[in-house]
N, C-alpha and C positions, 0 to 999 in steps of 0.2 A: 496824338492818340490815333490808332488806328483797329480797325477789328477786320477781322477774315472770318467768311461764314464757312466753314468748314462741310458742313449738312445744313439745308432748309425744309425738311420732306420731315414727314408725317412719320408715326411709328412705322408703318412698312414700308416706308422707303416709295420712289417713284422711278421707272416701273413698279408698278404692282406684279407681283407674281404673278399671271394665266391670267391676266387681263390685256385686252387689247384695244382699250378706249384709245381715244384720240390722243389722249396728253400721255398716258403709258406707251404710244405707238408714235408720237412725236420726234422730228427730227432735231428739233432746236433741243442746244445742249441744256440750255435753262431750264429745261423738264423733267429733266433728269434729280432726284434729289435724293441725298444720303440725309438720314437722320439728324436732327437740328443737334447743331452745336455749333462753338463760334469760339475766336483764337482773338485775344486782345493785349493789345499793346500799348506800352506807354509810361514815359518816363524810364525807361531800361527794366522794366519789368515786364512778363509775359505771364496769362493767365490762359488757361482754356476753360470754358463754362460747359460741364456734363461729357461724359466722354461713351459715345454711343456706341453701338456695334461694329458702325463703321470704320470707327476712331484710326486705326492703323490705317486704312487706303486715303481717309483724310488730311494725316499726318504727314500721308506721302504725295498727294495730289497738289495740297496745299505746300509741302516744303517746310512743315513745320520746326523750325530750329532746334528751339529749348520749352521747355516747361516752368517755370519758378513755382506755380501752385496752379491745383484745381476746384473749383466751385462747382458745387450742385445745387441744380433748382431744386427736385424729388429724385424718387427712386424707382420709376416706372422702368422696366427693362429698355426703350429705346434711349432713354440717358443715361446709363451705368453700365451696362456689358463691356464697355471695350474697357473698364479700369487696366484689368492686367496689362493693358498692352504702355501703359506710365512705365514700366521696365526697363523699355530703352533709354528711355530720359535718365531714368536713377545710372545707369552706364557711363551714357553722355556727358552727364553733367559732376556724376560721385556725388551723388546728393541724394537725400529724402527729401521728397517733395509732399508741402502740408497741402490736404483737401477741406476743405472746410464745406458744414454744412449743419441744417438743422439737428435739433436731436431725435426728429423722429427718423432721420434721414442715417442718420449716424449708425443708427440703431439697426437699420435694414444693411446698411453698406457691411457694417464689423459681421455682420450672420453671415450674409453671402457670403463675403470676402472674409472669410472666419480663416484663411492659410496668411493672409497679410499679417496678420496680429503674428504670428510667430516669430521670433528674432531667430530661431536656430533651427530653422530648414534643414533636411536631408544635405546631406553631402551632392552637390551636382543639378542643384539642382536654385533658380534663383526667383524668389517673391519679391513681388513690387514693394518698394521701398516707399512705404507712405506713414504720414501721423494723421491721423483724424482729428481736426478742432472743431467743436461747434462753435456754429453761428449764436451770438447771443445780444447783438446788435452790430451799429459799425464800427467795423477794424481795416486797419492796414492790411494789404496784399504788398509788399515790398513797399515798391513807393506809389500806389495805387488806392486810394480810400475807396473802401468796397460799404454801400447802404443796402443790407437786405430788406426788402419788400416783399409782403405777404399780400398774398392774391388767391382769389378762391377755384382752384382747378376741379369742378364737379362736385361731390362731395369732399374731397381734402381740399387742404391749401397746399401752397407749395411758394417755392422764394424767387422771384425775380432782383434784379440789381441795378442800384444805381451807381457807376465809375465817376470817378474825378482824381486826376492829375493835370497839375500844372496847367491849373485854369480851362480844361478841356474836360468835357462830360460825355455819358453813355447810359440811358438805361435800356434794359436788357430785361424783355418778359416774354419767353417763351410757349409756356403752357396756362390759360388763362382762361376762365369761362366768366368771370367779375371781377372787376378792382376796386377795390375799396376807394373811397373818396384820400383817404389818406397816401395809398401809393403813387394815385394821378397827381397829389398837390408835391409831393415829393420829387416829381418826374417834370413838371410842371418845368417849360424854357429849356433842357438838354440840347447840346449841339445835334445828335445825332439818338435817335428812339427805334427800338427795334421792338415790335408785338407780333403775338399770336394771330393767324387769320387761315383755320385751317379749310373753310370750303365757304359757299354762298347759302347752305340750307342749314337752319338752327343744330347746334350739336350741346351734348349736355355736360361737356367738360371743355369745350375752346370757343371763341369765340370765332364770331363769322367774318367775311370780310367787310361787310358796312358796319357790323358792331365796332369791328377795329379803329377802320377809316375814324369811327365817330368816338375814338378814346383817344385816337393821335390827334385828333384836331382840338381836343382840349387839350392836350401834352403841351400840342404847339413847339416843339422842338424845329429844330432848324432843318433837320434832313430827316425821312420816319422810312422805317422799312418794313413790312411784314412778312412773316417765315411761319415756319412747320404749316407748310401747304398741303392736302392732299391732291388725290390723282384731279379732282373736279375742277383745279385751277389750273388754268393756260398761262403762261406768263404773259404771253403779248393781250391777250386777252383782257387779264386782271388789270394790267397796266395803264387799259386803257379806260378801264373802269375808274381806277382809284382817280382822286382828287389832285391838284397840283403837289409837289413837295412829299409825294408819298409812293413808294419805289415798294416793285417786288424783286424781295431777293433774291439770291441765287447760288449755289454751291462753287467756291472758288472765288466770289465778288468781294472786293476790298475797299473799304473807304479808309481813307485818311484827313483829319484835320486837327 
């Protein structure tokens, strides 16, 4: 199994627009962060989880090959804007590629994206080839068993994921202010855990970085990483905060095992 963090950064991305803090004004490239989303692989299947604004320079940065499907956590504009940009892939590959997601999520995606649903586009003109499924517990992603998990993002919830192929595991919880007892025991020993840790002072839809720290440590996973940072985390900084076996990501960082 292997995942690529394509984006680790917060809805605005790091730089901040007309900000010149330390970490927006920072020379290490780790500070740098496009909008969380993440490229996973495993067993001959390829998955990307949310596909942000950035989605295309990530695609390109990262080298992203193929698509076989896309997952969504929700449908906050820093995870769904780049949809269109799946176009290529339907090209690349002569394929429609399935998205899966909740059905409150479904709901929001088919409105946006209200031109996808058309089969007979203008002359010259080409829509993403995609089929909507919802999430209605777990299913196959090719050869990838995908576990939606429900977690309380502020007032919504929204779906993080647990992977498993061929005896290798991944759970994936991007946007997260509470986890139910239920998702930590479900996540509970994973090779590799990836959470929410968006700054050090309370926020009211993510959680913090000690909140984190103290949800991967019951995880207890083998290797934990934390993502969707704002500008208030330094990497070397953070790093040096967090606990053994607990990594701050970083946009372009790839683990494999």
């Amino acid at each position: 199994m292997k995942i690529t963090f394509l984006g680790t950064g917060t809805s605005v991305g790091v730089p901040v627009i007309g900000c010149d803090c330390p970490v927006c004004t920072s020379t290490d490239p780790r500070n740098r962060r496009r909008r969380t989303s993440v490229y996973v692989q495993a067993a001959g299947t390829s998955l990307v989880v949310d596909t942000p604004p950035d989605f295309r320079e990530q695609a390109l940065a990262c080298k992203v090959p193929r698509v076989d499907a896309v997952l969504f956590t929700h449908t906050h504009a820093d995870h769904v804007f780049g949809l269109d940009d799946l176009r290529r892939y339907n090209t690349i590959q002569n394929s429609v590629i399935p998205a899966y997601a909740s059905a409150n999520s479904l709901a929001d995606l088919t409105r946006i994206f209200d031109y996808v649903l058309d089969r007979n586009p203008p002359s010259g003109t080409f829509r993403p080839q995609i089929e909507f499924i919802e999430i209605k517990g777990p299913f196959n992603a090719g050869a990838i068993r995908v576990t939606p998990l429900e977690v309380i993002h502020g007032p919504e919830t929204t779906l993080g994921f647990r992977f498993d192929a061929e005896g290798r595991s991944l759970g994936y919880v991007p946007d997260c202010h509470e986890m139910p007892d239920a998702a930590v025991k479900a996540l509970v020993g994973v090779d590799v855990m990836v959470l929410d840790a968006l700054r050090y002072r309370p926020h009211s839809t993510h959680l913090t970085v000690d909140q984190s720290a103290a949800i991967l440590r019951r995880i207890a996973a083998g290797r934990s990483c934390i993502i969707h940072m704002c500008h208030d985390v330094d990497h070397e900084e953070a790093q040096r905060r967090l606990p053994p076996g607990v990594f701050v990501s970083y946009d372009g960082l790839m683990l494999e095992w």
